[in-house]
Legacy VTK file of the C-alpha trace (Angstrom):
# vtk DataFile Version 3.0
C-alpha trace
ASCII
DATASET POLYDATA
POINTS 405 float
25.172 196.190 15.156
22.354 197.119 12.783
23.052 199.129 9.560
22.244 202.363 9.506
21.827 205.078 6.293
21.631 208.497 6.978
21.259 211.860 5.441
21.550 215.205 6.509
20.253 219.165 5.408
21.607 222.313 6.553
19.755 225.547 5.689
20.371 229.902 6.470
16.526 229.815 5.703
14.889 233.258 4.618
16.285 235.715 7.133
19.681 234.949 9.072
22.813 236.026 7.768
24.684 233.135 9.315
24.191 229.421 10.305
24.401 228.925 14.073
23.032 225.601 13.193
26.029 222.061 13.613
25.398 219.193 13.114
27.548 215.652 13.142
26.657 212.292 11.131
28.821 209.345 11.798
27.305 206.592 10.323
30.342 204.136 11.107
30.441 204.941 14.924
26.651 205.131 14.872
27.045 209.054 17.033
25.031 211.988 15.607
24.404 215.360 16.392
22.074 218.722 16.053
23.026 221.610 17.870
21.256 224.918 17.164
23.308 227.967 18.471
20.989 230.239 20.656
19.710 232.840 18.594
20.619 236.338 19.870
23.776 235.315 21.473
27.012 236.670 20.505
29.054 233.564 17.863
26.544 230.868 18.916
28.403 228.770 16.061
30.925 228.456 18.164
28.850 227.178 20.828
27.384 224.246 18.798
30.562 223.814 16.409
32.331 223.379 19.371
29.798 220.201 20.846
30.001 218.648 17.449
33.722 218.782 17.097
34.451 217.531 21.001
31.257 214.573 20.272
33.147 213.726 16.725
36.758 213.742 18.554
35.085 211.213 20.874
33.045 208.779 18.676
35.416 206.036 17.683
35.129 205.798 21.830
32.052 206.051 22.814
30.805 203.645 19.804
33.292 200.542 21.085
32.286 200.652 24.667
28.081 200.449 23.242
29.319 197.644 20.997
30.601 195.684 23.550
27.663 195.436 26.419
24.104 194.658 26.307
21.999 197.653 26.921
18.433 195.961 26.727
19.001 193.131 29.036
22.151 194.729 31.310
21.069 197.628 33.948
24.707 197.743 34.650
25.646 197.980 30.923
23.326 200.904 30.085
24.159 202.867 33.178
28.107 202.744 32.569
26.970 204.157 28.469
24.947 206.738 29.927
27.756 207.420 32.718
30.418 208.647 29.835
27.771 210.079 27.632
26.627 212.157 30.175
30.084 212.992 31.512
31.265 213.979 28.118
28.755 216.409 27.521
28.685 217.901 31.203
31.820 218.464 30.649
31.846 220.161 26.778
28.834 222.171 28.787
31.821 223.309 31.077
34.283 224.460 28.069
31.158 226.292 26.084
30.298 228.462 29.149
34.224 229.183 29.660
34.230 229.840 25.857
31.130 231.934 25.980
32.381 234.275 28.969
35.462 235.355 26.725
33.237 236.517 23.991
30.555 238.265 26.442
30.225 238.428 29.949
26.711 239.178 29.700
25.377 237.495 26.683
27.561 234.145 26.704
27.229 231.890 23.495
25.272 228.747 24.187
23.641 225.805 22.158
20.997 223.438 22.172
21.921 219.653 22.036
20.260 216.540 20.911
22.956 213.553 20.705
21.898 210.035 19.480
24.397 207.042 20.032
23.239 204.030 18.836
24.089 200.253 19.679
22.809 196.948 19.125
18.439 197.183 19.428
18.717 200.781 21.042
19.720 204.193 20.686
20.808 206.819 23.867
19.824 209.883 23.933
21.263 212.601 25.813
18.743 215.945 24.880
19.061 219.878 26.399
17.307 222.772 24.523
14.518 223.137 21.795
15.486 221.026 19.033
13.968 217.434 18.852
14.086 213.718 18.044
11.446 211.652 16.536
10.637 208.114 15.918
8.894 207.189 12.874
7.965 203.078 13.030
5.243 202.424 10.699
2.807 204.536 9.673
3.309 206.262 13.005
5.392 208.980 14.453
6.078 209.722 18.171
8.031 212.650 20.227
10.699 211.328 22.071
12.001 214.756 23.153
10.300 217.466 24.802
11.258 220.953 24.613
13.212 222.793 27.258
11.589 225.728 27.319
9.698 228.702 29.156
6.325 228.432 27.001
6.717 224.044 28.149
6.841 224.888 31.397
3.855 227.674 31.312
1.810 224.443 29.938
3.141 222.430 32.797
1.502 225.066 35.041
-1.493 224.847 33.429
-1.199 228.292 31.753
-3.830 228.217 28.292
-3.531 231.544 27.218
-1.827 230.803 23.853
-0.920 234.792 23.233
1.410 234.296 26.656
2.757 230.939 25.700
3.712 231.881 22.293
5.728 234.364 23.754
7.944 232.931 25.403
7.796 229.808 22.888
11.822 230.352 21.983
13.015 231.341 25.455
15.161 228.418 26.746
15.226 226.888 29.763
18.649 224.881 29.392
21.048 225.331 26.985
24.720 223.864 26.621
27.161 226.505 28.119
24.104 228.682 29.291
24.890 227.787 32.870
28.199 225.704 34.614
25.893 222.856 35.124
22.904 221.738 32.981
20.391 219.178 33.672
20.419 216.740 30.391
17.807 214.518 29.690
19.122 211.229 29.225
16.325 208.752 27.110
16.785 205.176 25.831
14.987 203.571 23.213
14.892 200.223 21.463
14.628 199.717 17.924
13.563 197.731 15.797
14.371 197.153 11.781
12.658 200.041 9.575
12.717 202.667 12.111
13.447 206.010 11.024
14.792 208.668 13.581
15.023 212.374 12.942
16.419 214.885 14.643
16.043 218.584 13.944
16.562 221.834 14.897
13.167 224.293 15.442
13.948 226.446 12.323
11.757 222.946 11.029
9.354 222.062 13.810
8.432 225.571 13.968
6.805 225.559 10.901
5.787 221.707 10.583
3.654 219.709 13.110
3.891 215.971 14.132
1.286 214.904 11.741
2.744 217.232 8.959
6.072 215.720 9.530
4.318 211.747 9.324
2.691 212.958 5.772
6.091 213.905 4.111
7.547 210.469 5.993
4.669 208.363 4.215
5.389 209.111 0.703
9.246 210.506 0.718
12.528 208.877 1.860
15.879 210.049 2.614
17.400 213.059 0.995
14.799 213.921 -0.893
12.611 214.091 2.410
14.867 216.285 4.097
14.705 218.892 1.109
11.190 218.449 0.889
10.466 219.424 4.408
13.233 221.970 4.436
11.904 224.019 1.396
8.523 224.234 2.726
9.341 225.553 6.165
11.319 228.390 4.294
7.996 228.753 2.394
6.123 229.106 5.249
8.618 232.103 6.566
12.015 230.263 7.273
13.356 232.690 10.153
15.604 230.792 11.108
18.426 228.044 9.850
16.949 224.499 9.172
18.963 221.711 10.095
17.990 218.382 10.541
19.927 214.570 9.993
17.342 211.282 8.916
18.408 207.880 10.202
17.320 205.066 8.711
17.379 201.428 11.230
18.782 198.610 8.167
18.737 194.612 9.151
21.810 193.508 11.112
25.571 193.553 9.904
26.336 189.804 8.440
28.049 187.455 10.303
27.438 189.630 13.685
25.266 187.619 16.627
22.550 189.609 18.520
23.695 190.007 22.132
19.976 188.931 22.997
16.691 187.967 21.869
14.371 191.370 22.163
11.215 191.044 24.132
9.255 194.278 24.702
10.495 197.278 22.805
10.210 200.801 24.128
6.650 201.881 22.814
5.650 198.348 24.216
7.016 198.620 27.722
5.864 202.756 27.555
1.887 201.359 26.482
2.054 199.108 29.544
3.547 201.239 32.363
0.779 203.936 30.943
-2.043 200.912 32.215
-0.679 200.951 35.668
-1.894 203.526 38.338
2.044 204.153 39.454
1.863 206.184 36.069
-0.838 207.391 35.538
-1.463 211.450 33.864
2.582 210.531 32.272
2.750 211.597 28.595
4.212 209.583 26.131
7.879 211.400 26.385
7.773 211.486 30.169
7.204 207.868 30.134
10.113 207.278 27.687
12.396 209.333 30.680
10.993 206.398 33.184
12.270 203.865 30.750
15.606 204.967 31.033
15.472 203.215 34.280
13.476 199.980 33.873
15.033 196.608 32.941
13.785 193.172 31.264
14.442 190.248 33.461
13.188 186.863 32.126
12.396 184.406 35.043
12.163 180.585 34.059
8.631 178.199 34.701
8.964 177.747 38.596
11.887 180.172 39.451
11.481 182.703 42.674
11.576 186.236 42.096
11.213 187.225 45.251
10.717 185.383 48.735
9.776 186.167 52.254
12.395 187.923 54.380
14.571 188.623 51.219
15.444 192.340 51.084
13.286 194.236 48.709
15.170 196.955 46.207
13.101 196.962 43.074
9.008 197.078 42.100
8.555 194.492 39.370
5.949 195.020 36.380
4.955 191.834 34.915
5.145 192.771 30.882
4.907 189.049 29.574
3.901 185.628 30.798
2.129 184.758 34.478
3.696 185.324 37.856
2.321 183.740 40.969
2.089 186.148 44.242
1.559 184.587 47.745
0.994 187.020 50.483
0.074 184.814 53.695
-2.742 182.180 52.921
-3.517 184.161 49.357
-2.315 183.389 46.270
-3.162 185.390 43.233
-1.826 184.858 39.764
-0.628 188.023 37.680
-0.473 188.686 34.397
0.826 191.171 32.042
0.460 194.857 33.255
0.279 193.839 37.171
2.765 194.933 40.015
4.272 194.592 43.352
6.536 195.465 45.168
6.135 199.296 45.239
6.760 199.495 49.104
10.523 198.870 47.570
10.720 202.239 45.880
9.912 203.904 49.476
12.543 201.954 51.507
14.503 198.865 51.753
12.918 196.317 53.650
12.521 192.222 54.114
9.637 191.125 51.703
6.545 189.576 53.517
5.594 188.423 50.169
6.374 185.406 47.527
6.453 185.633 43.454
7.386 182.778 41.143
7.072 182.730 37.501
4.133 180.679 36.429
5.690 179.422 33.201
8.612 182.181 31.303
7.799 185.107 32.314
9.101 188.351 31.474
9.400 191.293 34.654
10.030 194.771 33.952
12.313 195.783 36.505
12.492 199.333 38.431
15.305 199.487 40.617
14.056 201.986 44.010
17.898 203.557 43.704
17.233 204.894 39.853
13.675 205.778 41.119
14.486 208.020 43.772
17.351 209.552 41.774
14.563 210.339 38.726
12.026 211.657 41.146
14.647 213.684 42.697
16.398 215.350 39.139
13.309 215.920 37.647
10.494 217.235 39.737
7.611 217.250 36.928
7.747 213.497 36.547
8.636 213.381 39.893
5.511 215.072 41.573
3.372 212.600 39.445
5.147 209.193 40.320
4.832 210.127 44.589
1.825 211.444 44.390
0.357 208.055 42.351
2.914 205.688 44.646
0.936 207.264 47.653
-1.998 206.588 46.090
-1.402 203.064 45.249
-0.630 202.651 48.683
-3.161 204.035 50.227
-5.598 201.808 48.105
-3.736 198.974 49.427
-3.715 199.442 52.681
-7.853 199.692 52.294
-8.294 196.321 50.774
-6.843 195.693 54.256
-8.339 196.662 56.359
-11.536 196.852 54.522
-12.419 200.102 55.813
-10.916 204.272 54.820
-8.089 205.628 56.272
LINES 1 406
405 0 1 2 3 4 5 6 7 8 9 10 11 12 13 14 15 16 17 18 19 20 21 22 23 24 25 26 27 28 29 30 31 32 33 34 35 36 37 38 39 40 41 42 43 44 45 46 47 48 49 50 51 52 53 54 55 56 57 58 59 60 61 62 63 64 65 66 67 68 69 70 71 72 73 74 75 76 77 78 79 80 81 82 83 84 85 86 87 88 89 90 91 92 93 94 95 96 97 98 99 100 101 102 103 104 105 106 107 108 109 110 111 112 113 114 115 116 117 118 119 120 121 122 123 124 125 126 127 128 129 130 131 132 133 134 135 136 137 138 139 140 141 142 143 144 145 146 147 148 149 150 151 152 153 154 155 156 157 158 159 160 161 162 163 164 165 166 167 168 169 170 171 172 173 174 175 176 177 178 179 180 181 182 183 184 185 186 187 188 189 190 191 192 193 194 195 196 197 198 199 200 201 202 203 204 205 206 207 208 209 210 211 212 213 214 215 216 217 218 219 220 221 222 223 224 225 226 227 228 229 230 231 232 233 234 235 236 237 238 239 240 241 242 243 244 245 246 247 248 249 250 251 252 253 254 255 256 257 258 259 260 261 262 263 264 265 266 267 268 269 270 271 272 273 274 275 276 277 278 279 280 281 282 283 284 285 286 287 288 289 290 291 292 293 294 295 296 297 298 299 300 301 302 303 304 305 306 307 308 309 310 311 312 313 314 315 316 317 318 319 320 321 322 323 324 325 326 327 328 329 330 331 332 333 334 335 336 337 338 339 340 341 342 343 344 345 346 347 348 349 350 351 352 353 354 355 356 357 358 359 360 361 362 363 364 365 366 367 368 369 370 371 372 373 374 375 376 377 378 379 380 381 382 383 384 385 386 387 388 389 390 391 392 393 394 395 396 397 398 399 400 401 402 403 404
C-alpha cells in the first residue's frame, strides 16, 4: 500500500446554527468520508453522523479485503470491492430512511455521500448527492464526481437559462436515506505518487471554482490549504457549513511488493476511450463511470486474443503496443486507440475474426455483461454509448458493402 497524509476542516460558516456536515479520516485503513446532511431536513446530522459511524465501524474490513486483491489488473478483484462497498452503503441508505421516518414522516433526514477507499495504485469511489471529489496530479485538477442534482440534470436537457438552473442548483436528486433504494455511483481511479484527492462538501464548491480550487493547490499544502480555502468561501458569504478532508498519495510502504507493474492510469485510459467513436460527446467524469468497467490485459509477442469460432463476450481497445486483426483474406495491424469486437457488447456470438499481439501489447478490456448493466443503471451515459455503438456499426457494415444502408 502507498502512504497516505491527510488533513481535514470542518466549518458552521456565516449563517447555520448547526453542522449537518460528517466527515471520517482513517488514514491507517485508507476509508474516508464527507457527508453533508440535507439542508432543510429535520436532524440531518444524524443522517450523515450516522454513514460515518456505520463506514468507520466497517473500515478495519473493508481495508483488508482491498489489500489483499489486485484491482488494476483483476476484473474479478475490483468487482467483489465494489460488491461490499456498495452493499454496505445500500444498506446504511436502508437504516437512514428508517431513521429519518421516526423523526418526520414528511421531511425525513437524509445525507449526501462521497466515500473514498483506497488500495494499492487505486482508490473506489462510491458517490450520491452534491458534494465532490477531485484529483489534483500536477499542475492539473480534474472532477471525478458529478453532482446529483435537479439544476445537472436541467443541463443534461439542454436547458441554458442560468436564472432556472440556479434555482434548482441545491435541489437533490439522490440522497442517502432520501428514498429505500438509491442509485450510487460507483468510480475507480488509479493513482499514481503525488496525487492529491479532495473531497468536499458544497458549502466550498459553492463559492470556489475548479480553477480557483487548482490556484490555492499550486502554492498551499495540507492544513494550511484547507483553512485557506475554507476562510475565503465564508468571505465570499459562507451559508452553509464547510467541510472538506485533503489526501495526499506518499511513495509505497517499505518492504511491501506492488501486486503489479501499472500500465495506463485512469486519465490515460479516459484520454484514449475519448479518441474512439464508441465514446464520443462523454465528458471527462462520465468517462471515469465507463472505467469502472474496463480492464488491462497484457497479451505476449505472438499470443491469440481472439480466434475464429471462439465465443465473443468483450470489445477490446488496444491502449499500448500493436495487435494484428485478420478478418478473411485481410489483415490489418492496430495500434493504440483502435477496436474490435463491438458486435460483443450487442450479443454473444462465435468470432469470424482473428487478433494476435504483434509484439506486448496491452488491451483494454470491456466485458459486454458490465456494459449492458452500465447502459442499463444509468441512462445518460447510456443513451450516448447505443446510440455511438449503432453508429459504429452502421459505418461498418458500409465499408462492406461499399454502398448506404
Amino acid at each position: 500500500m502507498m502512504r497516505v497524509t491527510a488533513w481535514s476542516v470542518t466549518d458552521l460558516g456565516n449563517v447555520r446554527e448547526n453542522n449537518e456536515d460528517s466527515f471520517l479520516v482513517d488514514a491507517e485503513h485508507g476509508v474516508f468520508v464527507v457527508a453533508d446532511g440535507v439542508g432543510g431536513s429535520e436532524a440531518g446530522e444524524v443522517a450523515s453522523g450516522h454513514l460515518v459511524d456505520r463506514m468507520r465501524g466497517c473500515s478495519a474490513e473493508l481495508s483488508k479485503m482491498v489489500q489483499t486483491c489486485d484491482p488494476v489488473g483483476n476484473r474479478d478483484d475490483r468487482e467483489r470491492v465494489f460488491e461490499k462497498l456498495l452493499t454496505l452503503i445500500q444498506d446504511i441508505n436502508g437504516e437512514v430512511f428508517e431513521i429519518g421516518k421516526e423523526i418526520s414522516a414528511t421531511n425525513p433526514s437524509a445525507t449526501t455521500c462521497d466515500c473514498l477507499l483506497l488500495g494499492d495504485n487505486a482508490a473506489f469511489i462510491a458517490h450520491v448527492g452534491d458534494s465532490r471529489v477531485y484529483l489534483f496530479r500536477g499542475e492539473e485538477i480534474f472532477r471525478i464526481t458529478e453532482d446529483h442534482t435537479f439544476a445537472e440534470q436541467l443541463k443534461r436537457e439542454n436547458v441554458t437559462d442560468e436564472r432556472v438552473i440556479d434555482k434548482f442548483r441545491n435541489v437533490l436528486t439522490r440522497s442517502i436515506g432520501g428514498r429505500p433504494q438509491v442509485d450510487i455511483d460507483a468510480l475507480f481511479i488509479d493513482l499514481q505518487v503525488g496525487d492529491r484527492i479532495m473531497m468536499c462538501s458544497d458549502g466550498l464548491t459553492d463559492y470556489l471554482s475548479g480553477p480557483e480550487l487548482l490556484e490555492y493547490a499550486t502554492r498551499l499544502t495540507g492544513q494550511q490549504m484547507l483553512d485557506a480555502l475554507t476562510q475565503e468561501a465564508k468571505d465570499r458569504g459562507g451559508h452553509d457549513n464547510i467541510t472538506a478532508v485533503l489526501i495526499s498519495v506518499g511513495s509505497r510502504i517499505e518492504n511491501q511488493v506492488p501486486t503489479r507493474d501499472q500500465s495506463l492510469d485512469t486519465l490515460r485510459q479516459a484520454d484514449i476511450l475519448g479518441q474512439i467513436s464508441l465514446f464520443k460527446g462523454l465528458s471527462l467524469r462520465e468517462l471515469i463511470k465507463v472505467l469502472r468497467i474496463v480492464y488491462e490485459r497484457t497479451y505476449a509477442d505472438g499470443e491469440v486474443i481472439i480466434e475464429p469460432g471462439q465465443t465473443g463476450d468483450c470489445l477490446y481497445i488496444v491502449g499500448d503496443g500493436k495487435v494484428n486483426l485478420t478478418i478473411g483474406d485481410d489483415t490489418r495491424s492496430l495500434e493504440m486507440g483502435r477496436h474490435f469486437g463491438e458486435l460483443a457488447l450487442i450479443r454473444s456470438g462465435a468470432r469470424q475474426s482473428k487478433a494476435v499481439a504483434d509484439g506486448e501489447a496491452l488491451m483494454l478490456v470491456v466485458p459486454a455483461e458490465k456494459f449492458r448493466d452500465l447502459v442499463s443503471s444509468d441512462p445518460a451515459v447510456g443513451n450516448i454509448l447505443l446510440w455511438n455503438l449503432l453508429a459504429s456499426l452502421a459505418d461498418e457494415l458500409h465499408a462492406i458493402r461499399g454502398r448506404d444502408i
